[in-house]
N, C-alpha and C positions, 0 to 999 in steps of 0.2 A: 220459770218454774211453773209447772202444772197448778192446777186447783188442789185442795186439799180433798185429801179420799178418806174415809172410813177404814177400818182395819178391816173389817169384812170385806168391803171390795179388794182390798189386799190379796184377801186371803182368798179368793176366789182365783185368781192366778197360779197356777200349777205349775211352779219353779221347781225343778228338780237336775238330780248330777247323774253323770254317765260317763262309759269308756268309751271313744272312738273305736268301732272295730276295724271299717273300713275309710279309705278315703281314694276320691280319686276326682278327678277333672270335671266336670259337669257340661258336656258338651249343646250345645245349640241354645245358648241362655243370652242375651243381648249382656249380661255383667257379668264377666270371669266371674265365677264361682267353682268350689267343690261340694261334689254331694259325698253326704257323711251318712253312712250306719253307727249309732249310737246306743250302747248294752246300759239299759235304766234299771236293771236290776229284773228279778223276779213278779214283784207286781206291774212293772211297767212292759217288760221285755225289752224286744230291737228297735228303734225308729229309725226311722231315715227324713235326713234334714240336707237342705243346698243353704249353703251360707258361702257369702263372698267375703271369704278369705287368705283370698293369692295373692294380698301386696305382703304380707309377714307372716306365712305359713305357706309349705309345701305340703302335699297329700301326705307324704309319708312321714313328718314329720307328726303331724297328726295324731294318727293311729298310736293308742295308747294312751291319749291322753283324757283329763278329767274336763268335760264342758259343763256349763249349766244352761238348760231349753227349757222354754216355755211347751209344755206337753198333755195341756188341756185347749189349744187352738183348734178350729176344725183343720185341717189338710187342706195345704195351696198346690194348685200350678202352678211349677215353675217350667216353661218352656213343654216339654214333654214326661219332665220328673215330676213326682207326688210327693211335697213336702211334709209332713207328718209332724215334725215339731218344729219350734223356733230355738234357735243356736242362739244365744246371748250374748253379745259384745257390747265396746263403748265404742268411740269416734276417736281416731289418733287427730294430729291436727292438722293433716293430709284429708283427712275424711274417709280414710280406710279402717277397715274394720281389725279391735283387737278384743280378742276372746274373754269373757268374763271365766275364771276358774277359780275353785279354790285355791287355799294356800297351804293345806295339807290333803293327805291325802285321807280321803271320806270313802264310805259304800257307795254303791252304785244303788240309784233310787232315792238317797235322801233329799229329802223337802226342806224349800228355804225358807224359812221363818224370820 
């Protein structure tokens, strides 16, 4: 377990939910990954995120669904892509990545508290 954090430092984290609009393969990246377009609503708008999630998600399966990213990071390189937010998962016990999502359905933009 980490150290213990303050709620402010918490809260300085900008967790929030979105629709996959697009999904597709993410070519020239050393880790299978797909780069995602992600609809954060109105105040946030489109991002675009590369998350390596091809051992238990297809692009198109994708598309449509609710993810939660980190969307106050600054923007990485990934390979020749500009990562814009971080896509949220846990670790299966493979070590492949599975999506953190709600369990209903929420707007687009809402913050997690």
């Amino acid at each position: 377990m980490s150290e213990q954090i303050a709620y402010d430092d918490f809260a300085k984290v900008d967790i929030r939910v979105g629709t996959v609009l697009t999904a597709q393969p993410l070519e020239g990246v050393r880790k299978p990954a797909i780069r995602l377009e992600i609809d954060f609503g109105p105040e946030i708008g489109v991002r675009k995120s590369s998350a390596q999630l091809t051992v238990h998600y297809t692009p198109q399966e994708l598309v449509g669904r609710k993810v939660a990213a980190v969307v106050n990071f600054p923007p990485r390189q990934i390979g020749k892509f500009m990562s814009q937010v971080l896509t949220l998962g846990f670790p299966a016990a493979d070590g492949s990545v599975v999506l953190v999502v709600p369990d209903k359905d929420v707007p687009n933009g809402g913050r997690l508290f």
